[in-house]
Structure formats: structure tokens, C-alpha cells
FILOMAR-256839 format. One record per residue (C-alpha): residue number from 1; residue in three letters; chain; x, y, z. Coordinates in steps of 0.25 Angstrom, whole numbers, plus 5000, padded with zeros to 4 digits. Example, Ala and Ser with C-alpha at 12.3 -4.5 7.8 and 13.67 -1.06 7.14 Angstrom:
{pos = 1	code = Ala	unit = A	c1 = 5049	c2 = 4982	c3 = 5031}
{pos = 2	code = Ser	unit = A	c1 = 5055	c2 = 4996	c3 = 5029}
END
This chain:
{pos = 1	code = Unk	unit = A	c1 = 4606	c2 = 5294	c3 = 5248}
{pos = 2	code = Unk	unit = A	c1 = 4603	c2 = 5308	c3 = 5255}
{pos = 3	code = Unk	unit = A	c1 = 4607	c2 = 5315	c3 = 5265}
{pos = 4	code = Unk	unit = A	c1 = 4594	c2 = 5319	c3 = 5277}
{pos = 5	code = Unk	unit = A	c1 = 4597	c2 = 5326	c3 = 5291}
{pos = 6	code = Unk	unit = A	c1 = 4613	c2 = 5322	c3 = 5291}
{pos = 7	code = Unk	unit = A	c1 = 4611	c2 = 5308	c3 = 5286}
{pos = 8	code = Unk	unit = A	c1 = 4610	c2 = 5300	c3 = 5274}
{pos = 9	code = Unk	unit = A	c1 = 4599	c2 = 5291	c3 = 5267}
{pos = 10	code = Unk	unit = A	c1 = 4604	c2 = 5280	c3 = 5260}
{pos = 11	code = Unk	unit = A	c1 = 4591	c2 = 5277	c3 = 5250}
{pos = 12	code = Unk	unit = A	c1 = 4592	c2 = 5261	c3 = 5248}
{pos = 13	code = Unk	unit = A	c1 = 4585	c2 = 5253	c3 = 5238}
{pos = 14	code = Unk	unit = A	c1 = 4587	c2 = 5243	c3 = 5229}
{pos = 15	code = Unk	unit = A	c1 = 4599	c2 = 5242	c3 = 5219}
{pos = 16	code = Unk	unit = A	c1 = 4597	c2 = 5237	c3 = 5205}
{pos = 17	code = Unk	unit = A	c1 = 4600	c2 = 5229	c3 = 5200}
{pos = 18	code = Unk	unit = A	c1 = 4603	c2 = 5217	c3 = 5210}
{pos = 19	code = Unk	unit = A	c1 = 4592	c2 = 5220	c3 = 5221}
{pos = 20	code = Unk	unit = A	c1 = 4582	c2 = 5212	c3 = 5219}
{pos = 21	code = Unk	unit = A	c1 = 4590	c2 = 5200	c3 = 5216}
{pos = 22	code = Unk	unit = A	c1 = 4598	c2 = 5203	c3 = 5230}
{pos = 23	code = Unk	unit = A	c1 = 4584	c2 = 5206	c3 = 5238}
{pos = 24	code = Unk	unit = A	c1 = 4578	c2 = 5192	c3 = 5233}
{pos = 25	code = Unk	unit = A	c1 = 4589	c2 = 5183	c3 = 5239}
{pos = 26	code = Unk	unit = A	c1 = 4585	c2 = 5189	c3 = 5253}
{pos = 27	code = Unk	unit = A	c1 = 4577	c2 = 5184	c3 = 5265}
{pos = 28	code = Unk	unit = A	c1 = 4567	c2 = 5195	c3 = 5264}
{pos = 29	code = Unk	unit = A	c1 = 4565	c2 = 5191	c3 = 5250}
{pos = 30	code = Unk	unit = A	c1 = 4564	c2 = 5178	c3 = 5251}
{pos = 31	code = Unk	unit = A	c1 = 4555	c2 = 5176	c3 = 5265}
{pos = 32	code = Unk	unit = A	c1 = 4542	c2 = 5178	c3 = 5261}
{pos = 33	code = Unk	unit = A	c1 = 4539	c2 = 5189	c3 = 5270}
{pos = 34	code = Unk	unit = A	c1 = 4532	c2 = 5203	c3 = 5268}
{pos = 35	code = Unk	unit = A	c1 = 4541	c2 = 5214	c3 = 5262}
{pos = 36	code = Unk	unit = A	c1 = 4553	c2 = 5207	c3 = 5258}
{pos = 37	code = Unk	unit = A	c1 = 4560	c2 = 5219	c3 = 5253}
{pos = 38	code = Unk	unit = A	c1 = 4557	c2 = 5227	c3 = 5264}
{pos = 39	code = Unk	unit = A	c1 = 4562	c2 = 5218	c3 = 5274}
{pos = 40	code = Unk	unit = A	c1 = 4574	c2 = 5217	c3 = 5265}
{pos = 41	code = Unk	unit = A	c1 = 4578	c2 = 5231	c3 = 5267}
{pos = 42	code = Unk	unit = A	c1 = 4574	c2 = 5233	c3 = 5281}
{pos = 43	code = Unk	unit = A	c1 = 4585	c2 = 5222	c3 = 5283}
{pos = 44	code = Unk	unit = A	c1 = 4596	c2 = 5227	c3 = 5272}
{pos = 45	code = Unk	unit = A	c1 = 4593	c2 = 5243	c3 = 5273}
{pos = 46	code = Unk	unit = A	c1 = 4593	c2 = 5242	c3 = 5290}
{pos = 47	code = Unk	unit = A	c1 = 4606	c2 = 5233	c3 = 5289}
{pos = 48	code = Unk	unit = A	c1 = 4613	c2 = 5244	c3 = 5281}
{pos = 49	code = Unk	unit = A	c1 = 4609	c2 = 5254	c3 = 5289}
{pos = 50	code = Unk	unit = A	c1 = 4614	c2 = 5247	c3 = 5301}
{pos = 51	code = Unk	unit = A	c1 = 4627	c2 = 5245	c3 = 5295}
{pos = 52	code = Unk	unit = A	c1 = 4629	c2 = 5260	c3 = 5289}
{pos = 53	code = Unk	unit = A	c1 = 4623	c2 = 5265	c3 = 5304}
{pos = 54	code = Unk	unit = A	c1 = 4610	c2 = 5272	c3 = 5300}
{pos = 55	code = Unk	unit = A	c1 = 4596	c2 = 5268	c3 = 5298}
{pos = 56	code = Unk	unit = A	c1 = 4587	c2 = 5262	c3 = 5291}
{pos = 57	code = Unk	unit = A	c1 = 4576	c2 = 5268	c3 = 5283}
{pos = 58	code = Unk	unit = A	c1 = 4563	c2 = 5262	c3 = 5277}
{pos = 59	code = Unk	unit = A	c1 = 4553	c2 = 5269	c3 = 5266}
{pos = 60	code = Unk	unit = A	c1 = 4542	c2 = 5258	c3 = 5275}
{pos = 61	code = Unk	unit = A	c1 = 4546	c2 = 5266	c3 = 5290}
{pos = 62	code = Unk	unit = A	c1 = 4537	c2 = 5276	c3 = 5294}
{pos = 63	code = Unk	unit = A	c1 = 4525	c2 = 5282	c3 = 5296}
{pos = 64	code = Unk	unit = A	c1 = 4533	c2 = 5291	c3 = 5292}
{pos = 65	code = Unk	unit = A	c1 = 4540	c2 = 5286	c3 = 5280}
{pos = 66	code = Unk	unit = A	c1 = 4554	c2 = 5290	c3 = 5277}
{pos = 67	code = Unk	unit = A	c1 = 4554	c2 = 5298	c3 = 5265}
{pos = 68	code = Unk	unit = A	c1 = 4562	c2 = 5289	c3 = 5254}
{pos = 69	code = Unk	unit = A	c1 = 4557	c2 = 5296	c3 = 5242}
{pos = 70	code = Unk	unit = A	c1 = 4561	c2 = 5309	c3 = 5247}
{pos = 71	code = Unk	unit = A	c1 = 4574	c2 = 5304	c3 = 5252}
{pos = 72	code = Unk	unit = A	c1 = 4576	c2 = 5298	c3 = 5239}
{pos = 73	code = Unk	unit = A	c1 = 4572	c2 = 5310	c3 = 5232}
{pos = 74	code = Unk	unit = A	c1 = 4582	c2 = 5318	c3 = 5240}
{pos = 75	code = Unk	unit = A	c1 = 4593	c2 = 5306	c3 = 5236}
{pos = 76	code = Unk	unit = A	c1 = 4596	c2 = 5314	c3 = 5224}
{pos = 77	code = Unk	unit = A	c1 = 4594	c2 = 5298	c3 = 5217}
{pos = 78	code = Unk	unit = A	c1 = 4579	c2 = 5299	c3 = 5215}
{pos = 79	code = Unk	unit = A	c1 = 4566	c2 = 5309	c3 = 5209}
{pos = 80	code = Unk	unit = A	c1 = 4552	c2 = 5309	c3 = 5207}
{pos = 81	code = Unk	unit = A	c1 = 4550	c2 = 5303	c3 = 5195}
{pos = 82	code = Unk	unit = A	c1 = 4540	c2 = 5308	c3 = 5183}
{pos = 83	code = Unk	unit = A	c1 = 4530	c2 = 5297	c3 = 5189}
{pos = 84	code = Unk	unit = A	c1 = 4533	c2 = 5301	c3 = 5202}
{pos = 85	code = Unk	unit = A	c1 = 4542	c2 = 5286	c3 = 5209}
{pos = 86	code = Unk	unit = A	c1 = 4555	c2 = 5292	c3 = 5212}
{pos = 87	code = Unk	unit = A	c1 = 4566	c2 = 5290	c3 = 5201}
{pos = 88	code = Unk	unit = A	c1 = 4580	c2 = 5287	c3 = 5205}
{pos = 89	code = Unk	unit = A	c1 = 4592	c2 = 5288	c3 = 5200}
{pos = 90	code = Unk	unit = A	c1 = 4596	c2 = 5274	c3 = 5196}
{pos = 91	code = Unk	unit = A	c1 = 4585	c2 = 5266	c3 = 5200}
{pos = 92	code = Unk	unit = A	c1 = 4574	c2 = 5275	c3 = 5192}
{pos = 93	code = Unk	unit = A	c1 = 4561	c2 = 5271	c3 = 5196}
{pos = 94	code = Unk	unit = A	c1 = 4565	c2 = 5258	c3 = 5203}
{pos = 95	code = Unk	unit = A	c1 = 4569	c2 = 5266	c3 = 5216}
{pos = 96	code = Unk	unit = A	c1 = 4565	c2 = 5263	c3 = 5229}
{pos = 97	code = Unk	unit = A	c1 = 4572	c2 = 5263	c3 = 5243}
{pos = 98	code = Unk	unit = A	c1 = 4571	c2 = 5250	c3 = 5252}
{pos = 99	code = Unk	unit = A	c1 = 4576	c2 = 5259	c3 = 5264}
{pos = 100	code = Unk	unit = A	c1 = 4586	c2 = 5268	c3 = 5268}
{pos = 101	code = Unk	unit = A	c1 = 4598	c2 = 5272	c3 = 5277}
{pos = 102	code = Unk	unit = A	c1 = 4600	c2 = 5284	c3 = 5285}
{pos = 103	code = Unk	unit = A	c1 = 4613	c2 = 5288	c3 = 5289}
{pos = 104	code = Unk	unit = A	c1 = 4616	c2 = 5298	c3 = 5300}
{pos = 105	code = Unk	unit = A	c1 = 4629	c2 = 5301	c3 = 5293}
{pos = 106	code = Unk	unit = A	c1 = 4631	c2 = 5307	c3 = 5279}
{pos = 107	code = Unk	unit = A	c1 = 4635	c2 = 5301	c3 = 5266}
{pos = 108	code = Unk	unit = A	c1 = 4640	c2 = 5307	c3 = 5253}
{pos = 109	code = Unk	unit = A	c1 = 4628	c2 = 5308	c3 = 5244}
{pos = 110	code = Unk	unit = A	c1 = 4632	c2 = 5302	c3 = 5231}
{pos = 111	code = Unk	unit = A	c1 = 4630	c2 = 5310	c3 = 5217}
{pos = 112	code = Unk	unit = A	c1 = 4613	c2 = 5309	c3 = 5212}
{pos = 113	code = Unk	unit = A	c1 = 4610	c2 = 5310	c3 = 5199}
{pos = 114	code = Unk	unit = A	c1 = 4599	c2 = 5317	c3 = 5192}
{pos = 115	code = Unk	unit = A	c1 = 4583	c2 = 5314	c3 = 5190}
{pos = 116	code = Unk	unit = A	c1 = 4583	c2 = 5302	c3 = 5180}
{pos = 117	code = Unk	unit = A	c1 = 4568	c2 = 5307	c3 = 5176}
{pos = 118	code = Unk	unit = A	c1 = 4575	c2 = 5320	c3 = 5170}
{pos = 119	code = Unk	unit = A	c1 = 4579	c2 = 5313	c3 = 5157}
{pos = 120	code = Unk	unit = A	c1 = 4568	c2 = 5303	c3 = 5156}
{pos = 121	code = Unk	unit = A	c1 = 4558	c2 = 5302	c3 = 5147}
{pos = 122	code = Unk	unit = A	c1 = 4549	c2 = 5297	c3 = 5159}
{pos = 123	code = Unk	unit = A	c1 = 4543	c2 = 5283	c3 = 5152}
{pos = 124	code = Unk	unit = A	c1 = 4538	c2 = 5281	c3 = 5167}
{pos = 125	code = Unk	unit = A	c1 = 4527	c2 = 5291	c3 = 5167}
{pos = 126	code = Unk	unit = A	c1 = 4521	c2 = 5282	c3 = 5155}
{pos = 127	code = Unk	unit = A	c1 = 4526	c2 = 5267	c3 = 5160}
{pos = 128	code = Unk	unit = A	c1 = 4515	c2 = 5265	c3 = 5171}
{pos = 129	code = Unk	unit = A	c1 = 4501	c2 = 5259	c3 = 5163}
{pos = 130	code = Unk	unit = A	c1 = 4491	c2 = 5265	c3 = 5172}
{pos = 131	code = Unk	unit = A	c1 = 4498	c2 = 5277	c3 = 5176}
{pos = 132	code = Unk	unit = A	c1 = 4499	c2 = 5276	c3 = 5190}
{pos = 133	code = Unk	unit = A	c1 = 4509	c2 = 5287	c3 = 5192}
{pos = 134	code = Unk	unit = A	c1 = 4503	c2 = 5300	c3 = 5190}
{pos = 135	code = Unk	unit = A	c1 = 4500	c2 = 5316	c3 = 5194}
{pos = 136	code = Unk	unit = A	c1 = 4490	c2 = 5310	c3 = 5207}
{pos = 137	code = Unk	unit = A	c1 = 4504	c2 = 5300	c3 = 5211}
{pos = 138	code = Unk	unit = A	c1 = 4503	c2 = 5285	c3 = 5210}
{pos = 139	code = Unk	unit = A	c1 = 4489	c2 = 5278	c3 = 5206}
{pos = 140	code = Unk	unit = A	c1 = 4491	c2 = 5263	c3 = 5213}
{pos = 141	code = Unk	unit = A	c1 = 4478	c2 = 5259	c3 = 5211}
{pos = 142	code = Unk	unit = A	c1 = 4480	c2 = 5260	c3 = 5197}
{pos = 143	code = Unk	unit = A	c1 = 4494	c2 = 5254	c3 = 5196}
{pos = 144	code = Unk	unit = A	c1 = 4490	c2 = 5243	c3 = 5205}
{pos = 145	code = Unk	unit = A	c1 = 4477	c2 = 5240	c3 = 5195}
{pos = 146	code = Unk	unit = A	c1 = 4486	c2 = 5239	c3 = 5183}
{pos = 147	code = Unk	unit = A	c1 = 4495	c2 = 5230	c3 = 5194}
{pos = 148	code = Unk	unit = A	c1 = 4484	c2 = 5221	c3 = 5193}
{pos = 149	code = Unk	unit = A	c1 = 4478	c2 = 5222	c3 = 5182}
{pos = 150	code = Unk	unit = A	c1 = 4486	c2 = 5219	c3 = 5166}
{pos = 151	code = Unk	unit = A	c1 = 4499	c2 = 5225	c3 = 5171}
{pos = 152	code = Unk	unit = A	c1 = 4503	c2 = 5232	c3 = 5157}
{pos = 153	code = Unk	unit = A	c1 = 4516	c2 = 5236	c3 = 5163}
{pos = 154	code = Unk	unit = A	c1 = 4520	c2 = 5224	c3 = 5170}
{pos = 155	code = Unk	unit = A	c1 = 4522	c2 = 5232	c3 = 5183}
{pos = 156	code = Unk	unit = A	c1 = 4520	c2 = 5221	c3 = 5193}
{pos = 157	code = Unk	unit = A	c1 = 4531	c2 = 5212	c3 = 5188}
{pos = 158	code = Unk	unit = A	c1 = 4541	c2 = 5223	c3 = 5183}
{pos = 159	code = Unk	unit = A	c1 = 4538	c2 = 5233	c3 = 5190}
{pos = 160	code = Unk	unit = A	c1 = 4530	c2 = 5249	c3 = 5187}
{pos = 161	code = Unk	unit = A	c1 = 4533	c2 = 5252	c3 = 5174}
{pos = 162	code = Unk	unit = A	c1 = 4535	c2 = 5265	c3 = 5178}
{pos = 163	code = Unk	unit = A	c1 = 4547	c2 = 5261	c3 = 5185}
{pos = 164	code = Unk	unit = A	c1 = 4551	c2 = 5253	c3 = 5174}
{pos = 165	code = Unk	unit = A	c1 = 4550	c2 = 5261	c3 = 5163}
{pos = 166	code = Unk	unit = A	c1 = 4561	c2 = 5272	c3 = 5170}
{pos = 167	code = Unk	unit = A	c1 = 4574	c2 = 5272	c3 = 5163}
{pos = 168	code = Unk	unit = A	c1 = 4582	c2 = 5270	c3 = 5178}
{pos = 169	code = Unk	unit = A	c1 = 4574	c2 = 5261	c3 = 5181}
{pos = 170	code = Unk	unit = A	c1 = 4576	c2 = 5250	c3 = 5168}
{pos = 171	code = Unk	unit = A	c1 = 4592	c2 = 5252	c3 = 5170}
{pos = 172	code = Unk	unit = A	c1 = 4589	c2 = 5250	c3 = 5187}
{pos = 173	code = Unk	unit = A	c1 = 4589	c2 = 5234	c3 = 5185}
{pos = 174	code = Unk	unit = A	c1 = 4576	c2 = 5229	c3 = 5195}
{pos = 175	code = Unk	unit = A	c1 = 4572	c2 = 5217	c3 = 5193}
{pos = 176	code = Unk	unit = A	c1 = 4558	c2 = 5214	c3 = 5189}
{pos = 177	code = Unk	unit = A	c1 = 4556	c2 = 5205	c3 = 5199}
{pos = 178	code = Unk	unit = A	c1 = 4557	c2 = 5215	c3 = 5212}
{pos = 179	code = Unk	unit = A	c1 = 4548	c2 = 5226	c3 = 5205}
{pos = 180	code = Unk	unit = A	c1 = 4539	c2 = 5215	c3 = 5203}
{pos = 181	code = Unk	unit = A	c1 = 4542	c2 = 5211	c3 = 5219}
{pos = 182	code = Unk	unit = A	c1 = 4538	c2 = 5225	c3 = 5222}
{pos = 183	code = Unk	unit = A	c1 = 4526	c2 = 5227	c3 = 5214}
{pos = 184	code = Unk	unit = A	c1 = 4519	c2 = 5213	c3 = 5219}
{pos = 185	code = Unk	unit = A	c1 = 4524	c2 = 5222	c3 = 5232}
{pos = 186	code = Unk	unit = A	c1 = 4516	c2 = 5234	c3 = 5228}
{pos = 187	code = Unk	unit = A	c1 = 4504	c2 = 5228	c3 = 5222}
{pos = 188	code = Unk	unit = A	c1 = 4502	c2 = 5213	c3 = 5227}
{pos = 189	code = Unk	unit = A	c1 = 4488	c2 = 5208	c3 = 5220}
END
């Protein structure tokens, strides 16, 4: 949550642990049709928004895109990490926002906490077997060749191991299942 031009941004996202669970028992998940979760928030996130009398946000609207990393960033609840993903305060490097809510009134801003990453030994800069993270940003050809190729890591059915290995993220309770939802999503051969 953030305050922007007298209003607040309510970040959504997933809550762990019980998301994925809840998400699989719904229409979108259960049709058949393209981009299930996306439709899912489009339909929970612009209900809420109605209700609460502000508007719903997607990271997919645009040309332009609304900025979610920087909002994010200004949230107080999540950094750039040492591999570069956002880290958040809870979630780790499980983070991501399915939409968002702007309010043309302000809220209270709860309390934020401090980087995680600052009392870390980083066992994500050495989790990733290919190293697709680097000083030149993310490498996908090369993670998606280690995708399909011997997946040392098991990415594609527990999701990146740079991810995983983040301390936050091993207390954050996703289930394997939707990371491997996600990364049949991101790489599909």
C-alpha cells in the first residue's frame, strides 16, 4: 500500500499459504480457457475495487504499463534483491501482484519493515544452475535451455530455484503445484 497524487494503491497478490488451493476450485481455473489466473483477478480484483469505490489496476493494461515494481518498491514491503527479482517482506522472492486498487481517498499506511536481503547470506546468487541472473540482467535463452534440457534444479515443477533457496521464501508456504502452473505458463515446450 502507497500513497500516489492523493490516493492510495492497494498492491494485491497472492496470500500464502491457501491461494492456490482457493484459486483451483474456481471457474477460471477449472474452464479450460487461456489465462486462467488472469481472468480470475480481473473478476476478484475489479469486484473489490467496485465495492471499495476505486479502480482497478492490471501490470497487463498499457501501452503504457502501470509501474507495479516501482509502486512496490515505494510500498516500503519490497527491494531489489542481490539477483535483481524484487524481494518482499513476507513473501521473499515468491512476490507478485495480480492487480491493484486505486483509491481516490487516503489510508493509514501500515508500519514496513526493513530489507530482508540485509541479513542474508544470499544463497540465491548461487541457486540458479546456469546463471541466468547476472551483471547484463536476465539470460532467458539460457534458462529456458536448462528448462528443457536435464532440469538439475527441478525448476519447472517446483519452481526457480533462485526463488526457492530465499530464506522468506521457504517459510511463504507456495505450493509446488502453482509454481509449476506458472513456469509451464512461462516456458510451454
Amino acid at each position: 500500500m502507497l500513497h500516489e497524487d492523493g490516493e492510495t494503491i492497494l498492491l494485491l497478490g497472492p496470500h500464502e499459504p491457501g491461494f492456490w488451493p482457493a484459486f483451483s476450485d474456481t471457474t477460471e481455473a477449472r474452464d479450460g480457457a487461456a489465462n486462467p489466473i488472469d481472468r480470475w483477478s480481473k473478476r476478484v480484483i475489479g469486484t473489490l475495487a467496485q465495492r471499495w469505490g476505486g479502480m482497478a489496476v492490471f501490470p497487463s493494461d498499457g501501452p503504457p504499463y502501470p509501474p507495479f515494481q516501482a509502486w512496490a518498491r515505494a510500498s516500503g514491503r519490497a527491494w531489489d534483491s542481490p539477483v535483481g527479482m524484487l524481494v518482499h517482506d513476507t513473501a521473499g522472492l515468491w512476490v507478485s501482484y495480480r492487480g491493484a486498487v486505486r483509491l481516490p481517498y487516503l489510508l493509514d499506511l501500515p508500519d514496513t519493515g526493513d530489507k530482508p536481503c540485509l541479513t542474508c547470506d544470499a544463497p540465491c546468487l548461487t541457486a540458479c544452475p546456469v546463471n541466468a541472473l547476472g551483471a547484463d540482467g536476465y539470460d532467458v535463452p539460457a534458462c529456458k535451455s536448462h528448462l528443457n534440457a536435464v532440469d538439475r534444479a527441478d525448476c519447472m515443477t517446483q519452481g526457480c530455484a533462485m526463488r526457492r533457496v530465499c530464506p522468506l521464501s521457504q517459510t511463504y508456504g507456495r505450493l509446488p503445484e502453482q509454481s509449476a502452473f506458472h513456469m509451464k505458463a512461462f516456458n510451454p515446450t
